[in-house]
C-alpha positions in Angstrom: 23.1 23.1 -32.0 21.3 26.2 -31.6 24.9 27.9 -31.5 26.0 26.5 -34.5 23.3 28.6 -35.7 20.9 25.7 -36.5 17.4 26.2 -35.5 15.7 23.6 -33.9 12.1 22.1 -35.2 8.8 20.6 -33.9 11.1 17.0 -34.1 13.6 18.4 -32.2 11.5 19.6 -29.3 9.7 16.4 -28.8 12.6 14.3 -28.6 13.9 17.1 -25.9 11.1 17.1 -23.7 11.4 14.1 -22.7 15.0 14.2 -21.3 13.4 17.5 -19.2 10.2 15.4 -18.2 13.1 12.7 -16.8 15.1 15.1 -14.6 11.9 16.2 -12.9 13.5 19.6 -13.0 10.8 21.9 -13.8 12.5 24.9 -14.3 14.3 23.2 -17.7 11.2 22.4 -19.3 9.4 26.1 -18.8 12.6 27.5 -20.2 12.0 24.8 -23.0 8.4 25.6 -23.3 9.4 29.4 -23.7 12.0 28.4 -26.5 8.7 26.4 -28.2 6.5 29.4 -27.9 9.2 31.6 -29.3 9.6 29.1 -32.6 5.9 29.0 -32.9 5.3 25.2 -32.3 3.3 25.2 -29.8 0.6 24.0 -31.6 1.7 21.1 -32.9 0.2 18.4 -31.6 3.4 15.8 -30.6 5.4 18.9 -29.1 1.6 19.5 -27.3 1.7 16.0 -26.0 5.3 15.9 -25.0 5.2 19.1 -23.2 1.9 17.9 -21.0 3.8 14.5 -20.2 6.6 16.7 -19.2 4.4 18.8 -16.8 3.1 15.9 -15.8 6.4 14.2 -14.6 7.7 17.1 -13.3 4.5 16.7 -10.8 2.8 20.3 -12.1 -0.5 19.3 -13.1 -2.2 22.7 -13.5 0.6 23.5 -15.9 -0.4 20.1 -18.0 -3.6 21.0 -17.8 -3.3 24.7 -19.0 -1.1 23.1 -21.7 -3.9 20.5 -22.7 -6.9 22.5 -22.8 -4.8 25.2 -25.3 -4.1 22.4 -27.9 -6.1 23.1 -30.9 -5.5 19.6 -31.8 -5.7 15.8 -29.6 -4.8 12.9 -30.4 -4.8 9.6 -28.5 -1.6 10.5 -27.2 -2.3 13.6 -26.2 -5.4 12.3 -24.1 -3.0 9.4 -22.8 -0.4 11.8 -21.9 -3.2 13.7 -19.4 -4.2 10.0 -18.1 -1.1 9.2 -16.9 -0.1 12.1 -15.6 -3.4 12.1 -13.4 -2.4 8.8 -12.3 1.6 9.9 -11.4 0.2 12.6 -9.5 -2.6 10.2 -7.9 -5.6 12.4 -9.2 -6.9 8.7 -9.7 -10.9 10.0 -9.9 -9.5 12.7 -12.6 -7.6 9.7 -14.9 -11.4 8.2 -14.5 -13.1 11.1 -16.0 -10.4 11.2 -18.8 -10.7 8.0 -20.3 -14.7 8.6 -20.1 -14.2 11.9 -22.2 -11.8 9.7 -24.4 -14.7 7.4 -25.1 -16.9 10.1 -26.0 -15.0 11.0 -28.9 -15.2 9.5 -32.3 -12.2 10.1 -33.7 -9.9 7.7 -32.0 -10.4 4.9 -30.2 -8.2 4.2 -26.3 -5.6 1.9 -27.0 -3.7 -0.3 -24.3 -2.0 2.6 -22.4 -5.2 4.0 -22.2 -6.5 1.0 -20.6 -3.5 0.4 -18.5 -3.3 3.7 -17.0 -7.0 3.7 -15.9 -7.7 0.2 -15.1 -4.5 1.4 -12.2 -5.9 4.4 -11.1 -9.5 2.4 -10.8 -7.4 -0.4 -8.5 -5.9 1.9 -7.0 -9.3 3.8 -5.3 -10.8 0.5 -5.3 -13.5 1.5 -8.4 -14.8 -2.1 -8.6 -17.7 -1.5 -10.4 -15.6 0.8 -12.9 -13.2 -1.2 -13.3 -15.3 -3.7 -14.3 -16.9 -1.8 -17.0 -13.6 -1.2 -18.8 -12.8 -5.0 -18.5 -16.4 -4.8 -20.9 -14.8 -2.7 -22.9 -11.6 -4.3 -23.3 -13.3 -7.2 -24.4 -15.6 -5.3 -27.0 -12.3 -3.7 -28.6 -10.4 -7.1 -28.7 -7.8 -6.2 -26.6 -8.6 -8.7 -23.8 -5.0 -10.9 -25.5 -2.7 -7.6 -24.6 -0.4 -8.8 -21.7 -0.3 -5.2 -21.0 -4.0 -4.8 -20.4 -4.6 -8.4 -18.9 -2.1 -7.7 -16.3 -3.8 -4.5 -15.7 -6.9 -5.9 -15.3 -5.2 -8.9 -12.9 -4.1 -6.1 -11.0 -7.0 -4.7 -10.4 -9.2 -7.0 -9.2 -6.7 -8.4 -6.7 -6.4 -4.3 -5.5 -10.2 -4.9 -4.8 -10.7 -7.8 -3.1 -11.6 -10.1 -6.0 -9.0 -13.0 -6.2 -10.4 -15.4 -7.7 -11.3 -12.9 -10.5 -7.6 -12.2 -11.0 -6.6 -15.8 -10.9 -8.9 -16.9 -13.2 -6.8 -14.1 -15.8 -3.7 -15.1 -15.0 -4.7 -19.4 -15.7 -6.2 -17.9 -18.7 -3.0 -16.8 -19.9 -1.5 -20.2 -20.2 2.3 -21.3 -18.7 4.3 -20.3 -22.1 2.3 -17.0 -21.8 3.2 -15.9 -19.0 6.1 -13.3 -18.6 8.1 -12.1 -15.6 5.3 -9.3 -15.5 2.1 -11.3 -15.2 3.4 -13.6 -12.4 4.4 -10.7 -10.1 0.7 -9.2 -10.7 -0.2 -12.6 -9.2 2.2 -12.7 -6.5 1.0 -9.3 -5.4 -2.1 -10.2 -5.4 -1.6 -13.0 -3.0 0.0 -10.6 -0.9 -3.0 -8.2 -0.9 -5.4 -10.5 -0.8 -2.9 -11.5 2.7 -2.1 -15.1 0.8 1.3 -15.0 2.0 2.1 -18.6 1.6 1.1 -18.7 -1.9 2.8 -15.2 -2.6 6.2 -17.3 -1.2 5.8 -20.2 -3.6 4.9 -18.3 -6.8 8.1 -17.4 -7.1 9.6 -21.2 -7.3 6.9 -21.8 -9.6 8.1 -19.0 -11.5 11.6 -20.4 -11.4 10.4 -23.9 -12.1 8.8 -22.4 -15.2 11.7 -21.0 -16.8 11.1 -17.3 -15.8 14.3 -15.3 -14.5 12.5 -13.4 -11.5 13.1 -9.6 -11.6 13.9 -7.1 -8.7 9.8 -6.9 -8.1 9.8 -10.9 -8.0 12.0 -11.0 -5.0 10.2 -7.8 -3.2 7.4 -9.3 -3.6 8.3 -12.8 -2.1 10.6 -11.1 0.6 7.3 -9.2 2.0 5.3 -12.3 2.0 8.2 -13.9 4.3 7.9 -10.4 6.4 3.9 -11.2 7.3 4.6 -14.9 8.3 7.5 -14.1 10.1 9.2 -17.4 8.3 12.5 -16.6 8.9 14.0 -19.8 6.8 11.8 -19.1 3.9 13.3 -15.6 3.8 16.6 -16.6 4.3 16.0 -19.0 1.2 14.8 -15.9 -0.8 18.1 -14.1 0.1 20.4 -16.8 -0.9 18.7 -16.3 -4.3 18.8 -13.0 -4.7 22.8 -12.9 -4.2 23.5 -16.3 -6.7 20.8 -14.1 -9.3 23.1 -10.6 -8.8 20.5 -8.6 -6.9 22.3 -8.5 -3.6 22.9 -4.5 -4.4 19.8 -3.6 -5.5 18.2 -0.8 -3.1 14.7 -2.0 -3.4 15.8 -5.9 -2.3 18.1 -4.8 0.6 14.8 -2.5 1.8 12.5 -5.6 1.6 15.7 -7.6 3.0 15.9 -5.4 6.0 12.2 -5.6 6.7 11.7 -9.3 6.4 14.8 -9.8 8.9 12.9 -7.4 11.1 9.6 -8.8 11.3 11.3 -12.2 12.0 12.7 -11.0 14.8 16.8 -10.6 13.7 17.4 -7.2 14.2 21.2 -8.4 13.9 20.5 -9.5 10.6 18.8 -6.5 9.4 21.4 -4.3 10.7 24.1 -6.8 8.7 22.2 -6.0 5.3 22.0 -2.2 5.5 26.1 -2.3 6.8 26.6 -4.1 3.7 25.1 -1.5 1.3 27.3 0.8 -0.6 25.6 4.2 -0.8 21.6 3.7 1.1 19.1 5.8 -0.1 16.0 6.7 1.5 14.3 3.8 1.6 17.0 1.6 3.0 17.3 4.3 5.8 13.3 4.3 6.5 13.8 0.8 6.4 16.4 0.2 9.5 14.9 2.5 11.5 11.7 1.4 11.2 13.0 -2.0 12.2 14.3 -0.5 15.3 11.4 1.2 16.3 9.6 -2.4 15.9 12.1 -3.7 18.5 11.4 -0.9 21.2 15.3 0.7 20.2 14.2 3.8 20.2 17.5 5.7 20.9 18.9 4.1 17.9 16.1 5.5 15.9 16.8 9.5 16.6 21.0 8.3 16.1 20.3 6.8 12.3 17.9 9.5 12.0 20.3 12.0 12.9 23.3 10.1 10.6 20.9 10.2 7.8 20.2 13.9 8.1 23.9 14.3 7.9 25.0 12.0 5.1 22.1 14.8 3.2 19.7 12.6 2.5 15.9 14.0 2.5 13.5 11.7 4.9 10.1 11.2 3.6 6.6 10.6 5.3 7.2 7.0 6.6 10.6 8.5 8.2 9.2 11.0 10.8 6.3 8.4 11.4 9.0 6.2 13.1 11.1 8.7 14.6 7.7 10.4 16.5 6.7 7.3 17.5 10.3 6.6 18.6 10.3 9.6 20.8 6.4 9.0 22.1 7.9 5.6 23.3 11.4 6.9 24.7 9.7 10.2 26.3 11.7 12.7 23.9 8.6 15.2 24.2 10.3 18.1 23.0 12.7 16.3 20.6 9.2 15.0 19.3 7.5 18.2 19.0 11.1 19.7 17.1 11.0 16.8 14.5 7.5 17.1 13.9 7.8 20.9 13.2 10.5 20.0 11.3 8.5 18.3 8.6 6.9 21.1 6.7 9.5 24.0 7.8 12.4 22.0 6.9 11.5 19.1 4.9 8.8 20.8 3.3 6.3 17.3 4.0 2.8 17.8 4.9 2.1 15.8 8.6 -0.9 13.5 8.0 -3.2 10.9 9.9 -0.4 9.0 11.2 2.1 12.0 12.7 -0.6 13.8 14.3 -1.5 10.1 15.8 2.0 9.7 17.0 2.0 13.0 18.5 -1.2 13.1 20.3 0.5 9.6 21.7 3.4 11.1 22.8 1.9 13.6 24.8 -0.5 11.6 26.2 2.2 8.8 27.2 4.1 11.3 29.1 0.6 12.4 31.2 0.0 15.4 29.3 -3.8 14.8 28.6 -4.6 18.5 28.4 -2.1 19.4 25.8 -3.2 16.5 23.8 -6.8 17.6 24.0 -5.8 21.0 22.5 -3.0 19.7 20.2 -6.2 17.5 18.4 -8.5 20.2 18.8 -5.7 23.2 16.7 -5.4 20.5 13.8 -5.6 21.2 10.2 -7.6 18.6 9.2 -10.5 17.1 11.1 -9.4 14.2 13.2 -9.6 10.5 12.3 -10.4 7.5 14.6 -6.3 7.0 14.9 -5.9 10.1 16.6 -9.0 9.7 18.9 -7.8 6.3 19.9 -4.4 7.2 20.6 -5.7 9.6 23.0 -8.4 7.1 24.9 -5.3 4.8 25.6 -3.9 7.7 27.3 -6.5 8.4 29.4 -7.4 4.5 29.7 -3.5 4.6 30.8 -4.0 7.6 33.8 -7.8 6.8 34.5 -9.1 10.1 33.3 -12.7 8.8 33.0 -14.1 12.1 32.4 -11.5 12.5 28.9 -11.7 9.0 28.3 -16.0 8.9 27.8 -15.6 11.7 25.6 -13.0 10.4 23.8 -14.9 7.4 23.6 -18.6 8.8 22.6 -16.1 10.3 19.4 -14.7 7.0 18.8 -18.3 5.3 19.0 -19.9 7.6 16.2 -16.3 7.1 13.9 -16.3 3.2 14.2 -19.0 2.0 16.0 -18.1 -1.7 14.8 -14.5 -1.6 16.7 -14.9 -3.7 20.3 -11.4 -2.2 21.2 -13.1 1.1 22.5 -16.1 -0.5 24.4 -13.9 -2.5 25.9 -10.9 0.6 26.8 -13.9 2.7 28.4 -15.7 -0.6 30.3 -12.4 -1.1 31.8 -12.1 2.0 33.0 -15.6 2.4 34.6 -14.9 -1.0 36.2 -11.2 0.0 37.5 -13.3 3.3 39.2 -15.6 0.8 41.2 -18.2 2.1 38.3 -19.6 -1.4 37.6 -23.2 -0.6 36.4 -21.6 2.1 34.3 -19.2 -0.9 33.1 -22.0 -3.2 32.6 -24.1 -1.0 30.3 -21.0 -0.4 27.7 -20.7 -3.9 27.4 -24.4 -4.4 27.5 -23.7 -1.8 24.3 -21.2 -3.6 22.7 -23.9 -6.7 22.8 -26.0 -4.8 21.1 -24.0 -3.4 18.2 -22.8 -7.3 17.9 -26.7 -7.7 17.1 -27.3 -4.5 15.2 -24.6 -6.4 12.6 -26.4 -9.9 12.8 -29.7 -8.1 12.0 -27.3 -6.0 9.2 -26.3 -9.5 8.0 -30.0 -11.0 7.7 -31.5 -7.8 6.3 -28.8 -8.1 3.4 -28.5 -11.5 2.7 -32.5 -11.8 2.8 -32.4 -8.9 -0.4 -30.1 -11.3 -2.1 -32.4 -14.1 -1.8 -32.2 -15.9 1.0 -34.9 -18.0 2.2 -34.9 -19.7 5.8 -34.5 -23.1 5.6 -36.5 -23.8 9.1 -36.1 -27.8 8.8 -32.7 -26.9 10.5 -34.3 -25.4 13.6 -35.3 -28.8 14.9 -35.5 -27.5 18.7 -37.6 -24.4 18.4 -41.6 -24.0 18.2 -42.8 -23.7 14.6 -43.5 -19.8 15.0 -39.8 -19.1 16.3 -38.2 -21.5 13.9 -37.0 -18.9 11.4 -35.9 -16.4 14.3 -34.0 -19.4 16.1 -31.9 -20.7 13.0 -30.7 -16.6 13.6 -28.1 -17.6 16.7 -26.4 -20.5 15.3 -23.2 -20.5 16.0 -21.5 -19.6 13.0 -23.9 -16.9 12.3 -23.0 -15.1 15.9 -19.3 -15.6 14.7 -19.9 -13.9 11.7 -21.9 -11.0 12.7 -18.7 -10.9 15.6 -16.1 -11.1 12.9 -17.6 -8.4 10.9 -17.5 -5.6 13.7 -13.8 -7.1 15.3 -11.6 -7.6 12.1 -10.5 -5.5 9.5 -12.0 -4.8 6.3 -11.2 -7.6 3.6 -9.3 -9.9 6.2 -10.5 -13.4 6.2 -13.2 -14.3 8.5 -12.1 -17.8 10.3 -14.7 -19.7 12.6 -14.3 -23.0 14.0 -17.1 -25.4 15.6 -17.1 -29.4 16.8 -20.5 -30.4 14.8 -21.2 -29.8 11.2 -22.4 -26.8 9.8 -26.1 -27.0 8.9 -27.7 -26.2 5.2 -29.1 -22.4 6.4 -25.7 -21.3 8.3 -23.8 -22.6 4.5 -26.4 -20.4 2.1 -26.0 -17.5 4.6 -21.8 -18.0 4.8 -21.9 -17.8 1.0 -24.4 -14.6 0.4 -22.1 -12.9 2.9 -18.9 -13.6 1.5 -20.5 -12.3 -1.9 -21.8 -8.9 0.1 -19.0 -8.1 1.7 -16.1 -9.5 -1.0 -14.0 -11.1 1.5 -13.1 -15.0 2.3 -15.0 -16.9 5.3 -13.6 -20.0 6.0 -15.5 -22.6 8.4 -14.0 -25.6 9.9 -16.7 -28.0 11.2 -16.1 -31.4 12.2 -16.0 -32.8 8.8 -14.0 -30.3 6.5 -13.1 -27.2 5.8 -15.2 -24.4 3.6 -13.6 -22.1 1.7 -16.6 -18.8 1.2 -15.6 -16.8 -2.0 -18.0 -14.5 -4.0 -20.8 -16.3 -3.1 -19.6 -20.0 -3.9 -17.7 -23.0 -1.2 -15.1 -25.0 -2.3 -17.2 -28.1 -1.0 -19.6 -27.2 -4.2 -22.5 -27.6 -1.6 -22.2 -31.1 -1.7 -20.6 -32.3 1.9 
């Protein structure tokens, strides 16, 4: 065009930006921003907004920014075009303060991209109490019948723990409402929310319903399988994926790989990734992660080494299973190569989980020392990970004197994990230290405590009253303190310190649960947003958000 001696315009530029903000290739769109700036269109306000969502996608935010700030005219899309970059580039607080700023002004309202983007970026730091507030807002601005923003919103609660919350959007939407979109929101859901069954049978719902599941719709359900290890149910899920055409599709054979994995076929897995034309990435990371689950660790560094050489770039997850490959096959310095490979080479930054692996390598092959130094030159300040992979070591070769340092680290970083109490007692006890053994666990007891007095101090500020005509074996002046170690409540407070956070809490007891132990169960599933589920001898209870499926009638 331009050598046929036509000279391009503001309409031309913003339908070109966009091809240079899908290449990602940065250095086309500054030559194109230098051809705008020549013309003198800078200032327009769509080749403005095109050339920040180009920045953006090319992953050069202080470029958008710069780009931004110049315009001497925004619009919405020039605001939404700064939102979703943030949340491309996960600056997920910076797509927050946005869509504030966006609020604040009165010429132009946030439409549903707006809403979209941030109501993502809030799920996605886990911004409940945000995220909420936009849902307000939603609702002010009559948008709340968008299946753009409702799935949005879905989304978000199930990223924060709120399921039922989700649910209750998704029934609101109605069966012939319902696209392919909204039931994968809910399928995920299940699966964060670690409702793996359900996550498996929304998709023959979905199918029963008339909806042709998508690429994301078999992922989804394939990763479900993964977590129950139901081999037949993801061998079902397969079959449907090859009669629907997906058989080829990278992201499927990935999930395929894992879910054959984690159910223990390894043959299988192997079969699925032989089958695939040209793997990327993923489908690599995939296999060898799979072997590294099934101890193969000298397969790991051969597919690693076959991927290298068929020029494909590893990512993050990649060296995370090829150090750990080498921790558990002794590869020290084929461990220490790859991992200064990564930012020399491969130009990735090691985080949390390499500098784990590696302090677990050396520390698996005796070298406590060098581990003690490798933690102590790191970059960034060491996380519980990397202290607890070096307290196995030295739980491993009995170096008590490492190990009760380690551990002292380990108690101020997550004083509610029993694993290290338990590491450092066993070593006092295995060095004939028993009253040095006795007082960590005498320790441990007490931090058990420290949570069951956490758990009545909070509930109490919620509104809970003792109900002492369930403490029918105690003195009336200990009444109220006795109805504190039922059962259940000990389980609880247990449950709290020992499992992760959000993960069901399950207890089980042979009597039935009593009135107090049911209004504390629901005040504490409210406080701390996860599900407690109690089987007593009558029936099960279901604890969500501070109600029970028995309605309090049982």
């Amino acid at each position: 065009m331009r050598t046929a001696g036509v000279y391009p315009n503001h309409f031309t530029f913003s339908a070109v930006l966009p091809a240079c903000a899908s290449t990602s290739i940065l250095v086309h769109g500054q030559q194109m921003h230098c051809l705008i700036s020549k013309h003198g269109y800078e200032g327009y306000v769509f080749v403005g907004s095109a050339l920040v969502d180009m920045y953006a996608k090319c992953h050069d935010m202080g470029l958008a920014e710069k780009v931004f700030v110049a315009l001497p005219e925004r619009n919405i899309v020039s605001w939404n075009s700064m939102i979703v970059g943030c949340l491309l580039n996960s600056f997920h607080v910076k797509a927050l303060f946005l869509f504030r700023e966006v609020l604040r002004e009165d010429l132009f309202s946030p439409n549903q991209v707006s809403f979209s983007t941030v109501l993502s970026a809030a799920a996605n730091i886990g911004a409940l109490e945000f995220g909420k507030q936009v849902h307000g807002v939603v609702v002010k601005q009559g948008l709340l019948t968008l299946s753009y923003v409702k799935n949005s919103l879905m989304d978000m609660y199930f990223k924060c723990g709120l399921f039922d919350e989700g649910a209750l959007l998704f029934n609101s939407l109605g069966i012939e409402n319902r696209d392919v979109i909204a039931w994968n929101v809910m399928s995920m859901g299940c699966v964060y929310n670690e409702n793996f069954e359900e996550a498996c049978n929304y998709l023959w719902v979905m199918k029963r319903a008339g909806i042709s599941p998508d690429e994301a719709s078999y992922s989804t359900a394939l990763h479900a399988s993964a977590h129950l290890a139901a081999l037949d149910q993801g061998t079902l899920i397969h079959n449907q994926t090859i009669k629907s055409g997906f058989s080829t599709n990278t992201c499927i054979t990935s999930s395929l790989i894992t879910m054959y994995a984690k159910c223990g076929s390894l043959d299988d897995a192997c079969r699925v990734f032989e089958e695939i034309d040209n793997p990327n990435v993923v489908c690599w990371t995939a296999l060898i992660a799979a072997c590294q689950q099934h101890g193969n660790g000298n397969h790991v560094i051969k597919l690693f080494e076959k991927m290298l050489a068929d020029g494909l770039k590893p990512h993050y997850i990649t060296f995370v299973c090829v150090i750990s490959a080498c921790s558990h096959t002794g590869r020290v310095e084929e461990g220490h190569a790859y991992f200064n490979s990564m930012e020399k080479v491969h130009g990735i930054i090691p985080g949390y989980e390499h500098y784990a692996c590696m302090v677990d390598l050396l520390g698996r092959s005796g070298q406590l020392d060098k581990a003690r130094k490798f933690i102590a030159q790191m970059p960034i300040k060491p996380n519980a990970s990397v202290w607890g992979a070096l307290l196995g070591a030295c739980a491993k070769y009995g170096n008590l004197e490492m190990g009760s340092e380690v551990a002292g680290r380990l108690f101020e970083l997550e004083p509610d994990n029993p694993g290290n109490y338990i590491l450092l007692a066993n070593m006092y006890a295995h060095k004939g230290k028993l009253r040095e053994a006795d007082h960590v666990r005498r320790l441990m007891e007490r931090m058990k405590f420290m949570m069951l007095k956490k758990v009545k101090e909070l509930v109490t500020n919620k509104g809970y009253v003792p109900q002492t005509q369930f403490a029918v074996n105690s003195a009336e002046e200990l009444k109220e303190e006795s109805l504190w170690y039922h059962s259940e409540k000990i389980a609880l407070a247990f449950g709290l310190l020992a499992l992760p956070a959000g993960a069901p809490i399950r207890i089980k007891k042979n009597l039935r649960t009593c009135g107090d132990c049911h209004t504390v169960m629901k005040f504490a599933s409210e406080i701390w947003t996860r599900e407690i589920i109690v089987r007593d001898v009558n029936r099960f209870h279901h604890f969500r958000n501070g109600l029970c499926s028995c309605r309090d009638y049982w």
